[in-house]
mmJSON file of the N, C-alpha and C atoms, coordinates in Angstrom:
{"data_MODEL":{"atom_site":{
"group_PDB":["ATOM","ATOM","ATOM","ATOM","ATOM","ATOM","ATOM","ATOM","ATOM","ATOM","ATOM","ATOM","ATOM","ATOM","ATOM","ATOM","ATOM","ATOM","ATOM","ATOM","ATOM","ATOM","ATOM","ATOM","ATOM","ATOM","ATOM","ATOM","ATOM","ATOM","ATOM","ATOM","ATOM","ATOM","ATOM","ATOM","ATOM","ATOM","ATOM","ATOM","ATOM","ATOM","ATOM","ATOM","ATOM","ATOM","ATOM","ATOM","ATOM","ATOM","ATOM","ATOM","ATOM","ATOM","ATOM","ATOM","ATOM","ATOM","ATOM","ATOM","ATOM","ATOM","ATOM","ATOM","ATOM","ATOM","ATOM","ATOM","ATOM","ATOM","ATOM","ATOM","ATOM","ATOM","ATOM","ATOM","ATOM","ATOM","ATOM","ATOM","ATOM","ATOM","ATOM","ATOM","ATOM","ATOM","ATOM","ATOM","ATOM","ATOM","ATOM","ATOM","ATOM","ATOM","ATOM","ATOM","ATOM","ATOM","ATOM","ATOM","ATOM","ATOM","ATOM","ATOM","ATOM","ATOM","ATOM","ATOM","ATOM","ATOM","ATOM","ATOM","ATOM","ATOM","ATOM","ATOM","ATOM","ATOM","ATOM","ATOM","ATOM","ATOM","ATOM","ATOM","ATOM","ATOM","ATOM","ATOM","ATOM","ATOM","ATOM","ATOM","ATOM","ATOM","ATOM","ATOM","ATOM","ATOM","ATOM","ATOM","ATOM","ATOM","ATOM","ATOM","ATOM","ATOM","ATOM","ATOM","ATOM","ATOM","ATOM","ATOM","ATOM","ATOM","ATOM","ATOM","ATOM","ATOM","ATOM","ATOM","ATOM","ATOM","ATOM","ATOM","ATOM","ATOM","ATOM","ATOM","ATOM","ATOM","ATOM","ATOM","ATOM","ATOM","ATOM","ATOM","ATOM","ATOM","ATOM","ATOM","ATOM","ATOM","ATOM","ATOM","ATOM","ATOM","ATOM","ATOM","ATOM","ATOM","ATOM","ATOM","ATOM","ATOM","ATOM","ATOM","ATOM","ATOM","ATOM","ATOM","ATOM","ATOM","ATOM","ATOM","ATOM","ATOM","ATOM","ATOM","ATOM","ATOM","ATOM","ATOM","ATOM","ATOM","ATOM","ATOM","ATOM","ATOM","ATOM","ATOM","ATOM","ATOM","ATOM","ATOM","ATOM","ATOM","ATOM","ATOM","ATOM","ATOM","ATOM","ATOM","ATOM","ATOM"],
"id":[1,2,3,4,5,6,7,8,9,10,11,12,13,14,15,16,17,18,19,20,21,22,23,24,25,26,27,28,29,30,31,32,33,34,35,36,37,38,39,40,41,42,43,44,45,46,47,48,49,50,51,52,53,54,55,56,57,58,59,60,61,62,63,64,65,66,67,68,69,70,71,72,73,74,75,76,77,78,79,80,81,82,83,84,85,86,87,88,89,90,91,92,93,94,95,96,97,98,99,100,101,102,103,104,105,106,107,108,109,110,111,112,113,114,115,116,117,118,119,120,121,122,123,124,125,126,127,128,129,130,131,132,133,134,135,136,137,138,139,140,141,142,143,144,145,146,147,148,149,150,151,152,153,154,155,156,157,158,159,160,161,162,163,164,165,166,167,168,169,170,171,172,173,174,175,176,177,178,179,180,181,182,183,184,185,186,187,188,189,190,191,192,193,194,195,196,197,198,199,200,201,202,203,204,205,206,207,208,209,210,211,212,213,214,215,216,217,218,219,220,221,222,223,224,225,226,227,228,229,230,231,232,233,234],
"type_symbol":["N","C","C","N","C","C","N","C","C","N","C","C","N","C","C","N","C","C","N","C","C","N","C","C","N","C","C","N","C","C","N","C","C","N","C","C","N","C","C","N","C","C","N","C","C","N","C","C","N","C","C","N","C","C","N","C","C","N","C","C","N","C","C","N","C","C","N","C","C","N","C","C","N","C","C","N","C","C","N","C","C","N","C","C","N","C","C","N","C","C","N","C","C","N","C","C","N","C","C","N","C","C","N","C","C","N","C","C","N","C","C","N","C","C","N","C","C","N","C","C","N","C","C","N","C","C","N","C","C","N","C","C","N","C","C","N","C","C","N","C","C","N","C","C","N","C","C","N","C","C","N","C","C","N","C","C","N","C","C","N","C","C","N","C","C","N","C","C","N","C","C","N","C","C","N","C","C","N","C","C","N","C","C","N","C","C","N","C","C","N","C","C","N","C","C","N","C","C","N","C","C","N","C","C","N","C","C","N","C","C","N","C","C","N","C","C","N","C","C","N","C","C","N","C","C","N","C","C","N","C","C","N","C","C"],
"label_atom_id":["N","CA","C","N","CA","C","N","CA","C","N","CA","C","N","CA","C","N","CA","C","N","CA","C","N","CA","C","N","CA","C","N","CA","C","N","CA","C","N","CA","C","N","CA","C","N","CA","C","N","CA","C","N","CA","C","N","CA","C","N","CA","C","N","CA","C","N","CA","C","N","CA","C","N","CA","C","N","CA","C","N","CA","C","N","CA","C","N","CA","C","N","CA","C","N","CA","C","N","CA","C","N","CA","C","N","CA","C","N","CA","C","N","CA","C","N","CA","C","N","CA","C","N","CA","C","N","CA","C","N","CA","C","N","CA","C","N","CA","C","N","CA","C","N","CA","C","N","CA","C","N","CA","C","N","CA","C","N","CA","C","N","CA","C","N","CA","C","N","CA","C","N","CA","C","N","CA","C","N","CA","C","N","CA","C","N","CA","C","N","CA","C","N","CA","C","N","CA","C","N","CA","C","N","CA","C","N","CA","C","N","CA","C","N","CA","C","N","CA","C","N","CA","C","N","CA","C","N","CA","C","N","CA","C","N","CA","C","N","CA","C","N","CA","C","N","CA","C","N","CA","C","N","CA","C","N","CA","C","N","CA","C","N","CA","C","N","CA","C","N","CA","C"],
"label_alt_id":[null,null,null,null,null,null,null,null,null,null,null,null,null,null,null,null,null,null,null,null,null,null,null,null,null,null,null,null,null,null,null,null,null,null,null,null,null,null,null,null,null,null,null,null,null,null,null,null,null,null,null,null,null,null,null,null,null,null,null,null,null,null,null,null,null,null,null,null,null,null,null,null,null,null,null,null,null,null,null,null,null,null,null,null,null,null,null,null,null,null,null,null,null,null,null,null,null,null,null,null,null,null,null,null,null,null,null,null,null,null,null,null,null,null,null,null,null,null,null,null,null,null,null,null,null,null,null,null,null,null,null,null,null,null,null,null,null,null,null,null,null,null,null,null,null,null,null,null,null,null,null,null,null,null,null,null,null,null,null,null,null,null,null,null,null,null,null,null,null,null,null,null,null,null,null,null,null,null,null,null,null,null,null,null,null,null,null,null,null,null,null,null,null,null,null,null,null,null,null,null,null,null,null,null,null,null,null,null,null,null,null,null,null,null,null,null,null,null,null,null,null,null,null,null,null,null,null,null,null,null,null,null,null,null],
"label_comp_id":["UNK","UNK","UNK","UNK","UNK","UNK","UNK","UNK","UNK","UNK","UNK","UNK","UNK","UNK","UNK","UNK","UNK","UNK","UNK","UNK","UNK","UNK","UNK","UNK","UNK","UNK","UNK","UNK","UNK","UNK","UNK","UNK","UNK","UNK","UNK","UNK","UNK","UNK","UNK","UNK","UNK","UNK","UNK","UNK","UNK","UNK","UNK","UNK","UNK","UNK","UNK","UNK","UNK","UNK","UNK","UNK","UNK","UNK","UNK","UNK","UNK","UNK","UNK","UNK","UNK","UNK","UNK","UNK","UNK","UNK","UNK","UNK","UNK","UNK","UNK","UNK","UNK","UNK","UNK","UNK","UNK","UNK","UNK","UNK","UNK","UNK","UNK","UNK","UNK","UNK","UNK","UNK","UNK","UNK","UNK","UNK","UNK","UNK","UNK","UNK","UNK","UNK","UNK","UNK","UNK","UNK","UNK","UNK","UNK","UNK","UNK","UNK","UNK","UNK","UNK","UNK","UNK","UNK","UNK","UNK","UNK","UNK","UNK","UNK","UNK","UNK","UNK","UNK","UNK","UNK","UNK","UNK","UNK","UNK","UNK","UNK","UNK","UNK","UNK","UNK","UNK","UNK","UNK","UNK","UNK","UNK","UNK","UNK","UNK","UNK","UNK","UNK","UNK","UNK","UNK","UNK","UNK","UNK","UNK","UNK","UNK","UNK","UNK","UNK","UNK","UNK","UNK","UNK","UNK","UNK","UNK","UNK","UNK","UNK","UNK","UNK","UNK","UNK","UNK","UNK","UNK","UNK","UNK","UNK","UNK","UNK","UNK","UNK","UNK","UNK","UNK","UNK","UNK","UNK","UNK","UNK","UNK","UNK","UNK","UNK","UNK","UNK","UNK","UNK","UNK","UNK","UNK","UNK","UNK","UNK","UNK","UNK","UNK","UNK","UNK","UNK","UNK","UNK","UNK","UNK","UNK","UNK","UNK","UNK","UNK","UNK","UNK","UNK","UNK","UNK","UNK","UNK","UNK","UNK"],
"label_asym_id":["A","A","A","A","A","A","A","A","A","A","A","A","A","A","A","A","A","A","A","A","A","A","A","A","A","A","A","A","A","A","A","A","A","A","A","A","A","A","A","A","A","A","A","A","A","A","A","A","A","A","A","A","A","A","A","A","A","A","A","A","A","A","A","A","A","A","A","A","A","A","A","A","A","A","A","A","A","A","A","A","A","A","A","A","A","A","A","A","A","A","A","A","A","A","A","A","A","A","A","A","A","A","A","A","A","A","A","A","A","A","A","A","A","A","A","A","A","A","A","A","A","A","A","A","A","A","A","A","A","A","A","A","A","A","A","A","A","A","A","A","A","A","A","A","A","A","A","A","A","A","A","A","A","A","A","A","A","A","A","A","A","A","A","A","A","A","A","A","A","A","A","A","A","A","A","A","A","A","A","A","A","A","A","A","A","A","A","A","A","A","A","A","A","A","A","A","A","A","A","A","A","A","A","A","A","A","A","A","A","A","A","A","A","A","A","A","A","A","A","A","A","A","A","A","A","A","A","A","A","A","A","A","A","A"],
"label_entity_id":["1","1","1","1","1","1","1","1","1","1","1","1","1","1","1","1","1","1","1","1","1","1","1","1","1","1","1","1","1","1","1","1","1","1","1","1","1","1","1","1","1","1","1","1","1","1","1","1","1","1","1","1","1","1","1","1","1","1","1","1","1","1","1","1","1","1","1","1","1","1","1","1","1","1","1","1","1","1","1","1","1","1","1","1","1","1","1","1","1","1","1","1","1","1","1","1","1","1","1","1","1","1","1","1","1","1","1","1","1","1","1","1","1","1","1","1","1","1","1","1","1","1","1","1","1","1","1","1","1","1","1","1","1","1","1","1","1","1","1","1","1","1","1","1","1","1","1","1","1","1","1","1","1","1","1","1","1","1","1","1","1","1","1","1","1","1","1","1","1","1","1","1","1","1","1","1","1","1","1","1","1","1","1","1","1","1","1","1","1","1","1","1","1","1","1","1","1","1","1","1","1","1","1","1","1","1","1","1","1","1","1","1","1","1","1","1","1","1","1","1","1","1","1","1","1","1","1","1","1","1","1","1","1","1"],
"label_seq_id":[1,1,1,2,2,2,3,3,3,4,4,4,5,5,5,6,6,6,7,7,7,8,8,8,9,9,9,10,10,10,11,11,11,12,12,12,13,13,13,14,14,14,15,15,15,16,16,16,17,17,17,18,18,18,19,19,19,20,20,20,21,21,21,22,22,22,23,23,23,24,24,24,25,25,25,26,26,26,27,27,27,28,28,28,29,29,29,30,30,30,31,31,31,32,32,32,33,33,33,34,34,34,35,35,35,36,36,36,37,37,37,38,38,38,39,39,39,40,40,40,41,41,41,42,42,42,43,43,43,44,44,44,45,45,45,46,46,46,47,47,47,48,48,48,49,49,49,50,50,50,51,51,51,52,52,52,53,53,53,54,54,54,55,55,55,56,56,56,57,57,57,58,58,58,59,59,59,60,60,60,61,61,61,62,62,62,63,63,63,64,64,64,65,65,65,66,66,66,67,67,67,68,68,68,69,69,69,70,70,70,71,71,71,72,72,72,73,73,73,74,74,74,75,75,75,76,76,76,77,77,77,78,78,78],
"pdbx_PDB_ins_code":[null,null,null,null,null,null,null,null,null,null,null,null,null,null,null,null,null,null,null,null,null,null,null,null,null,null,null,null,null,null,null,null,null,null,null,null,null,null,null,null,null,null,null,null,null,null,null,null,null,null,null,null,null,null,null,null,null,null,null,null,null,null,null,null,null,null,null,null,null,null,null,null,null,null,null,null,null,null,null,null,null,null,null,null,null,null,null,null,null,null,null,null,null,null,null,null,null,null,null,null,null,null,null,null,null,null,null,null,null,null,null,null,null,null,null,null,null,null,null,null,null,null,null,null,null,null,null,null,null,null,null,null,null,null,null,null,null,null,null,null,null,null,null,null,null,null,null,null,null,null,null,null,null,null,null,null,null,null,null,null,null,null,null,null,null,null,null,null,null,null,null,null,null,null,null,null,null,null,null,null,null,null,null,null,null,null,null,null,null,null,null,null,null,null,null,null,null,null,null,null,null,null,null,null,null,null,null,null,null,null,null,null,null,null,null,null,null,null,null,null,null,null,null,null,null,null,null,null,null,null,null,null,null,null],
"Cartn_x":[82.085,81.852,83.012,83.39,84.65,85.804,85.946,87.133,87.013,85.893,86.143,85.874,85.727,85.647,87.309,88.157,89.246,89.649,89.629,89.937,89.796,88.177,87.931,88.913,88.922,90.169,91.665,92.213,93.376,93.621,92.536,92.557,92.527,91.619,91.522,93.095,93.138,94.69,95.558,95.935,96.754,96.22,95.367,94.893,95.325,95.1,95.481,97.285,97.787,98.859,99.808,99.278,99.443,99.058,97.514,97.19,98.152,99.211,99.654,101.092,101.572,102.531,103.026,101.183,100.627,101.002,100.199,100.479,101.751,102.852,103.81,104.523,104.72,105.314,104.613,103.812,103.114,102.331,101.734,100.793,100.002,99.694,98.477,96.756,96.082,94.888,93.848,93.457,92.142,91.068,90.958,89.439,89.389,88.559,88.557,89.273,89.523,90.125,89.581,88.053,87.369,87.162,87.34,86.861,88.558,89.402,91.114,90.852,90.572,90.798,89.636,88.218,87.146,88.437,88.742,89.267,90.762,91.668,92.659,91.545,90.421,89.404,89.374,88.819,88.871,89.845,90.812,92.337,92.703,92.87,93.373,92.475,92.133,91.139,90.982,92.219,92.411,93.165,92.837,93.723,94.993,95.052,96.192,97.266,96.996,97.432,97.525,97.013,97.033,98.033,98.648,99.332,100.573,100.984,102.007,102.365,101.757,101.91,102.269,101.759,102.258,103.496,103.63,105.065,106.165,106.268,107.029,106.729,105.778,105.645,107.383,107.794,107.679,106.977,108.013,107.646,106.786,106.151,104.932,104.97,104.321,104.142,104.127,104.914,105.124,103.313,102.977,101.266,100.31,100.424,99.764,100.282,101.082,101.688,101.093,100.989,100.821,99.176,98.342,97.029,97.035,97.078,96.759,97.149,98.306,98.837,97.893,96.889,95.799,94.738,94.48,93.24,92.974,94.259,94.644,94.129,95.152,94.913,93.603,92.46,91.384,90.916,91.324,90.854,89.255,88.662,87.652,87.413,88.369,88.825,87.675,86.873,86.102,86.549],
"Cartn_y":[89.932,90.591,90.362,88.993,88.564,89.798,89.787,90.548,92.415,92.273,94.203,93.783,92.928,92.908,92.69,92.496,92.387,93.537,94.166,95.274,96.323,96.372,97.564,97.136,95.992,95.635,96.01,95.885,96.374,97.684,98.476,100.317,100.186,100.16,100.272,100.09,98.672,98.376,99.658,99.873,101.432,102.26,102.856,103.904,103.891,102.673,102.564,102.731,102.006,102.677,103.906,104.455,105.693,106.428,106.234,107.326,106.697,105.422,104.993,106.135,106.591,106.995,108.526,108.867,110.46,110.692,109.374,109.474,109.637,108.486,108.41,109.934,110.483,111.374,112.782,113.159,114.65,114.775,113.823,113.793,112.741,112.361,111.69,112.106,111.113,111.45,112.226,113.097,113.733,112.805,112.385,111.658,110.452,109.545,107.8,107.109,106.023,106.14,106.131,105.47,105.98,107.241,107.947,109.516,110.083,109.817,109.514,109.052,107.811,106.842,107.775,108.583,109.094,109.968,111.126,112.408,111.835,111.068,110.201,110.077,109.328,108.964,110.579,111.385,112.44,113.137,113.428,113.583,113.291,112.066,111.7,110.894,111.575,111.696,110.304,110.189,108.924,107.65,106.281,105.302,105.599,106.689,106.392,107.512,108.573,109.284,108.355,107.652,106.716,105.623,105.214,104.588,104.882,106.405,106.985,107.107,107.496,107.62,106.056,104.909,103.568,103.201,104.156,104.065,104.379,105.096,106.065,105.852,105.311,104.819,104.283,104.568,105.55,107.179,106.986,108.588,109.444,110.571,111.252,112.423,112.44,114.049,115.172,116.661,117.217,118.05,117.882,118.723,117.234,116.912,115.61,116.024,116.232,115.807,117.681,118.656,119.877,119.779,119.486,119.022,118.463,117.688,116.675,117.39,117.957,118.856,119.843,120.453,121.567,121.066,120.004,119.267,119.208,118.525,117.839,118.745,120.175,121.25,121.909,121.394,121.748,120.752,120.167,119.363,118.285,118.526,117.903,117.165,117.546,116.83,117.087,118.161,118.608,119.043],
"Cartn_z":[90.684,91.951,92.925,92.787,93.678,93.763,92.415,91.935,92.373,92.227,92.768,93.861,94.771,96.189,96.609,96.262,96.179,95.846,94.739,94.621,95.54,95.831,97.239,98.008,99.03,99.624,99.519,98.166,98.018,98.251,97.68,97.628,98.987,99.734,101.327,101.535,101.965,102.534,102.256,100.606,100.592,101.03,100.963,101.928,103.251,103.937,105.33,105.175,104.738,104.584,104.372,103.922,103.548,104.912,105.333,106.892,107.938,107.202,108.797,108.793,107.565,106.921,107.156,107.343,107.735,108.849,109.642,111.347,111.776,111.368,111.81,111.013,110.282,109.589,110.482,109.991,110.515,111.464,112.072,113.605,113.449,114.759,114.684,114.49,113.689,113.353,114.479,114.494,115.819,115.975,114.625,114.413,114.674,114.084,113.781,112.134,112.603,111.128,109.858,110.011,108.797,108.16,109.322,109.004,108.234,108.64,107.987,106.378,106.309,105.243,103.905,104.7,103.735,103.281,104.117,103.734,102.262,102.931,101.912,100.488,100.47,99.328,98.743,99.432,98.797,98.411,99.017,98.35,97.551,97.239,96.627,95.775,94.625,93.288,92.636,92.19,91.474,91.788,90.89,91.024,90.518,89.751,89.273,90.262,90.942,92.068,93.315,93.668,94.257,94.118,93.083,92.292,92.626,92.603,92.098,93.37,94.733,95.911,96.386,96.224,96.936,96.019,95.116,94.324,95.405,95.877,96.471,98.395,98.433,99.967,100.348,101.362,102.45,102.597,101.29,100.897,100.957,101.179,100.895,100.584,99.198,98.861,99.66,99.913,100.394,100.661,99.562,99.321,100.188,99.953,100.644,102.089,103.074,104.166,104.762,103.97,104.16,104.388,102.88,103.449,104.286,105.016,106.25,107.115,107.309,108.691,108.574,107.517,107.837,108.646,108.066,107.881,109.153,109.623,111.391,112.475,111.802,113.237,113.333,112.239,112.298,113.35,113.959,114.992,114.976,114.311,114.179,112.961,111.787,110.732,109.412,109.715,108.604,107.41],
"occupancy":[1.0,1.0,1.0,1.0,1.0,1.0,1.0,1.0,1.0,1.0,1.0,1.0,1.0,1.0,1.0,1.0,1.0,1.0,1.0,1.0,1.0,1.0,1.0,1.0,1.0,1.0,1.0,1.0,1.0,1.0,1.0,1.0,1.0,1.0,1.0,1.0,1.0,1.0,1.0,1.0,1.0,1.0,1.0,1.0,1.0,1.0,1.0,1.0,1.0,1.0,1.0,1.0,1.0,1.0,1.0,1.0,1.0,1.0,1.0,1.0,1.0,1.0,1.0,1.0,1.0,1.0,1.0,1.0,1.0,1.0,1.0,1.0,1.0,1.0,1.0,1.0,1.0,1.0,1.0,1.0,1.0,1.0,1.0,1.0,1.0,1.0,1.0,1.0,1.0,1.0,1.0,1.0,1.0,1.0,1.0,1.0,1.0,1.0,1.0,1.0,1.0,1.0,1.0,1.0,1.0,1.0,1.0,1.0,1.0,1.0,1.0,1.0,1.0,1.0,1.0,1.0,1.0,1.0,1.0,1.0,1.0,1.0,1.0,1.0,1.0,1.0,1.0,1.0,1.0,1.0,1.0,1.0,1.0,1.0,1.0,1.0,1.0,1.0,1.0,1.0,1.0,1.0,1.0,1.0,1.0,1.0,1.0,1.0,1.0,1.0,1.0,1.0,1.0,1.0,1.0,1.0,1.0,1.0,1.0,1.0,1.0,1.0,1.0,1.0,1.0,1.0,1.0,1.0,1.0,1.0,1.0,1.0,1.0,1.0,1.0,1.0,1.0,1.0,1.0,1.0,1.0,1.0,1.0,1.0,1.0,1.0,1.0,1.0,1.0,1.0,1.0,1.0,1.0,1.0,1.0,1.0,1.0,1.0,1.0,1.0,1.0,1.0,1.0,1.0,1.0,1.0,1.0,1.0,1.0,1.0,1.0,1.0,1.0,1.0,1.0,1.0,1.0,1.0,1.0,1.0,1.0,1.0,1.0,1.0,1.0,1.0,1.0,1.0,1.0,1.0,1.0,1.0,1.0,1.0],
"B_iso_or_equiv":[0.0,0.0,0.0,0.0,0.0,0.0,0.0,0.0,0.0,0.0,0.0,0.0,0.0,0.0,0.0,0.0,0.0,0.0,0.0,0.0,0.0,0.0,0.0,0.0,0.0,0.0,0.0,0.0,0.0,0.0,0.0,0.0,0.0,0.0,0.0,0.0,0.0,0.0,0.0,0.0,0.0,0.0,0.0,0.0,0.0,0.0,0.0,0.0,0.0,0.0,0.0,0.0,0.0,0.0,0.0,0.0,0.0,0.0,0.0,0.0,0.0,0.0,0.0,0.0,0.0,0.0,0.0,0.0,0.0,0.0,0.0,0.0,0.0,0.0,0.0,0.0,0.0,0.0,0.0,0.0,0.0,0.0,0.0,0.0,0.0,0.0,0.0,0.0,0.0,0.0,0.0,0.0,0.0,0.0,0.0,0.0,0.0,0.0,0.0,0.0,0.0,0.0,0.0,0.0,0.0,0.0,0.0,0.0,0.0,0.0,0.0,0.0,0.0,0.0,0.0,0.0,0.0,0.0,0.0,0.0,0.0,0.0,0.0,0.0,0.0,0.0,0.0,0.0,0.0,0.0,0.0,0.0,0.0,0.0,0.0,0.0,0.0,0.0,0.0,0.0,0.0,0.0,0.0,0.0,0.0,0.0,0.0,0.0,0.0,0.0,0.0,0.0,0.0,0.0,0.0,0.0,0.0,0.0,0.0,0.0,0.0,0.0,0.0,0.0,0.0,0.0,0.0,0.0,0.0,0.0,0.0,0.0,0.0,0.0,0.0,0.0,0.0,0.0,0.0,0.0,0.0,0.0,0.0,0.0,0.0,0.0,0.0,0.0,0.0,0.0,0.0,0.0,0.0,0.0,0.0,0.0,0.0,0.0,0.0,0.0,0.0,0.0,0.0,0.0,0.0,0.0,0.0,0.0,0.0,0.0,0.0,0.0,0.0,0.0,0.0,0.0,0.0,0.0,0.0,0.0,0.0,0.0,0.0,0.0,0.0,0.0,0.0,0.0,0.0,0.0,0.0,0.0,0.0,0.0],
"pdbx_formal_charge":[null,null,null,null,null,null,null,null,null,null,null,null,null,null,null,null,null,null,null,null,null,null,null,null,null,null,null,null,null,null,null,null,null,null,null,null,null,null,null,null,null,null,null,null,null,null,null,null,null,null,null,null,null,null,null,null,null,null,null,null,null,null,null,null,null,null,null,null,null,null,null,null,null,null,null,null,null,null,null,null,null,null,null,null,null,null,null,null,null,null,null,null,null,null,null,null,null,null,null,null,null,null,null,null,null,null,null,null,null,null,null,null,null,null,null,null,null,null,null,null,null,null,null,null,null,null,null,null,null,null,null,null,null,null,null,null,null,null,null,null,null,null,null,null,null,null,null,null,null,null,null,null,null,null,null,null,null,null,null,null,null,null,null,null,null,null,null,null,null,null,null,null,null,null,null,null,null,null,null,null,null,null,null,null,null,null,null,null,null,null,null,null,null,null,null,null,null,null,null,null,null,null,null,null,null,null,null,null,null,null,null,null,null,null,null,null,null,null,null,null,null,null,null,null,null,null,null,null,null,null,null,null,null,null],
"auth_seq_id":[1,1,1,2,2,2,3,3,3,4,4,4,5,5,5,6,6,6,7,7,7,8,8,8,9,9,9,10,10,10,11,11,11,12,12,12,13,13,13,14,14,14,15,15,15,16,16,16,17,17,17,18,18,18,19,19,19,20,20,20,21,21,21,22,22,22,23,23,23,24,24,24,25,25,25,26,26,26,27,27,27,28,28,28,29,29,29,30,30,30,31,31,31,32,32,32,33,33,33,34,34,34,35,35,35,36,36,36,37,37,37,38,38,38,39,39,39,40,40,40,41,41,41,42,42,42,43,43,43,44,44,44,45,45,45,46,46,46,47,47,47,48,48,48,49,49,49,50,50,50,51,51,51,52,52,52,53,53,53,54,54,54,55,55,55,56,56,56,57,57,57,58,58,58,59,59,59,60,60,60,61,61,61,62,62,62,63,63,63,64,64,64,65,65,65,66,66,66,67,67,67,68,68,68,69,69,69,70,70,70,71,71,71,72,72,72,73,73,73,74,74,74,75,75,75,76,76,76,77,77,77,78,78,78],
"auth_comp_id":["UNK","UNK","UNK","UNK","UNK","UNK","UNK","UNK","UNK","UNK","UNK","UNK","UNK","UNK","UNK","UNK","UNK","UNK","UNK","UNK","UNK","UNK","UNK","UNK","UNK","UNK","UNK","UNK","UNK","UNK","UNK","UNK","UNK","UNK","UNK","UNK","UNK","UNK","UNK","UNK","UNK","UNK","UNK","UNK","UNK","UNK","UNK","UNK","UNK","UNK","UNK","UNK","UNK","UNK","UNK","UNK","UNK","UNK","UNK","UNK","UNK","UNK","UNK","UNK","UNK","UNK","UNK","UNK","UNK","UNK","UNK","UNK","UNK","UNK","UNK","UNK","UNK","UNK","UNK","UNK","UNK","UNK","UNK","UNK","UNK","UNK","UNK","UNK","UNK","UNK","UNK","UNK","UNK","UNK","UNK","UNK","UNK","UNK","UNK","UNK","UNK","UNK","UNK","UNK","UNK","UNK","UNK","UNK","UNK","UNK","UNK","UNK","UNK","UNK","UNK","UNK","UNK","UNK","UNK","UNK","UNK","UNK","UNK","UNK","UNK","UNK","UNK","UNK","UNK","UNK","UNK","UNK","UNK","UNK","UNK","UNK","UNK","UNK","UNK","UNK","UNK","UNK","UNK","UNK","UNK","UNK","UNK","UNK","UNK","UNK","UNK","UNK","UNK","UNK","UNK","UNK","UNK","UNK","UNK","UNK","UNK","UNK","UNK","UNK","UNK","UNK","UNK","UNK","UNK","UNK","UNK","UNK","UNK","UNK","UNK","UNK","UNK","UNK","UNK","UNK","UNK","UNK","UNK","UNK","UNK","UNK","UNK","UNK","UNK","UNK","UNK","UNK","UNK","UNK","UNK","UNK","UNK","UNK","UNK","UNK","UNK","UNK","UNK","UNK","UNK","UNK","UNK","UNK","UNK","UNK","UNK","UNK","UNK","UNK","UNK","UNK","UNK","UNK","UNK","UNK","UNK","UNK","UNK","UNK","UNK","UNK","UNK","UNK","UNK","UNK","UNK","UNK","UNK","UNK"],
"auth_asym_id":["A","A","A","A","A","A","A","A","A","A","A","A","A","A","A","A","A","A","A","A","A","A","A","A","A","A","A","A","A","A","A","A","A","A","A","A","A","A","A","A","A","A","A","A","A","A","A","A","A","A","A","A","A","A","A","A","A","A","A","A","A","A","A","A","A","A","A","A","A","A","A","A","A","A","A","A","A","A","A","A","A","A","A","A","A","A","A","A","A","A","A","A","A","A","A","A","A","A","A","A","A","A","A","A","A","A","A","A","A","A","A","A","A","A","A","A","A","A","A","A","A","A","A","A","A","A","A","A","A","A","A","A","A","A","A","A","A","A","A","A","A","A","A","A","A","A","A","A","A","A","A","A","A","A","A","A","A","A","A","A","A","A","A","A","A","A","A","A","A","A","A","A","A","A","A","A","A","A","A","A","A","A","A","A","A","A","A","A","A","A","A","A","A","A","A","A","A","A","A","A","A","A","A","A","A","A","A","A","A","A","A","A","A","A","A","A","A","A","A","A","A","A","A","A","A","A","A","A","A","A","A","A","A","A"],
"auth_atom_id":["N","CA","C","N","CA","C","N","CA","C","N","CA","C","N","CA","C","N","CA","C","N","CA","C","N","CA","C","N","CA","C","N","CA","C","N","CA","C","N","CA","C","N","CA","C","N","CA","C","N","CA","C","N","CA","C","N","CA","C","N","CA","C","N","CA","C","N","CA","C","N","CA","C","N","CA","C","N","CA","C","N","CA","C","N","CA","C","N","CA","C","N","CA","C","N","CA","C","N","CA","C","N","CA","C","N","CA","C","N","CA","C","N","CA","C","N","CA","C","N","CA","C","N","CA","C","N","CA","C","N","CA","C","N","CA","C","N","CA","C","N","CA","C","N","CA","C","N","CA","C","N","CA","C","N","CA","C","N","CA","C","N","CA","C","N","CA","C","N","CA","C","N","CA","C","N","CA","C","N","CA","C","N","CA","C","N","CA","C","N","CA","C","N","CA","C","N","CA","C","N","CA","C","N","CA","C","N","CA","C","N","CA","C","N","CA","C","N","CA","C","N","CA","C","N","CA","C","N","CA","C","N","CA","C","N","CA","C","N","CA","C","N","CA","C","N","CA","C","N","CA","C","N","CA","C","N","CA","C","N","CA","C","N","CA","C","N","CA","C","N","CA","C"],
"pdbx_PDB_model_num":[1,1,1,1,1,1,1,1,1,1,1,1,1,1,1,1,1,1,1,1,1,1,1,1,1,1,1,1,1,1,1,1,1,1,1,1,1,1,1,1,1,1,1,1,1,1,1,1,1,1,1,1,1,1,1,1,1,1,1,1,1,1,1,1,1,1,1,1,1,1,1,1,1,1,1,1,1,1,1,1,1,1,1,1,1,1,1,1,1,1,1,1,1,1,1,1,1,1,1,1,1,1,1,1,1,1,1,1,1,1,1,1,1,1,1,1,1,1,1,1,1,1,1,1,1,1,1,1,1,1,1,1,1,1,1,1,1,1,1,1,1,1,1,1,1,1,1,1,1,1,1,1,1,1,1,1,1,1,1,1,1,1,1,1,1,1,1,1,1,1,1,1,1,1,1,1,1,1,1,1,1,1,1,1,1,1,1,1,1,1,1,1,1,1,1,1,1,1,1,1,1,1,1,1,1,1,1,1,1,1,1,1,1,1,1,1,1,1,1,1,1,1,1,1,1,1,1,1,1,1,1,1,1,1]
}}}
C-alpha cells in the first residue's frame, strides 16, 4: 500500500509539473488546480505518455500545448 501511495504521489508531482509548464508556456489556468491536474489525468491516457512528456520537460508537446490553449479559452475549463 506504501508503495502505490508513493507512486500516486510521484504521478501527481508530474502532473503538477507539467500544468506548471502549461501555465508558464500558453496561459494561465481559469480554473483551480485540481480541476487542471483532472483534465492533464485525462489527457494524458497513459503512464507511459506521461513518461515520454517528463522526458522532454521543459518541453511540451505542440498537441498538448494546443489542447490546453482550447480547453483554456473555454473559460470554465469543461
Amino acid at each position: 500500500m506504501a508503495n502505490q501511495i508513493a507512486e500516486l504521489e510521484a504521478h501527481l508531482e508530474l502532473l503538477a509539473q507539467v500544468a506548471d509548464e502549461l501555465e508558464q508556456q500558453v496561459a494561465p489556468c481559469p480554473t483551480t488546480r485540481p480541476v487542471l491536474i483532472a483534465w492533464l489525468t485525462e489527457w494524458i491516457r497513459s503512464p507511459e505518455a506521461l513518461s515520454e512528456i517528463r522526458r522532454e520537460l521543459p518541453r511540451l508537446p505542440q498537441v498538448l500545448k494546443s489542447a490546453y490553449s482550447e480547453w483554456n479559452h473555454l473559460g470554465d475549463g469543461d
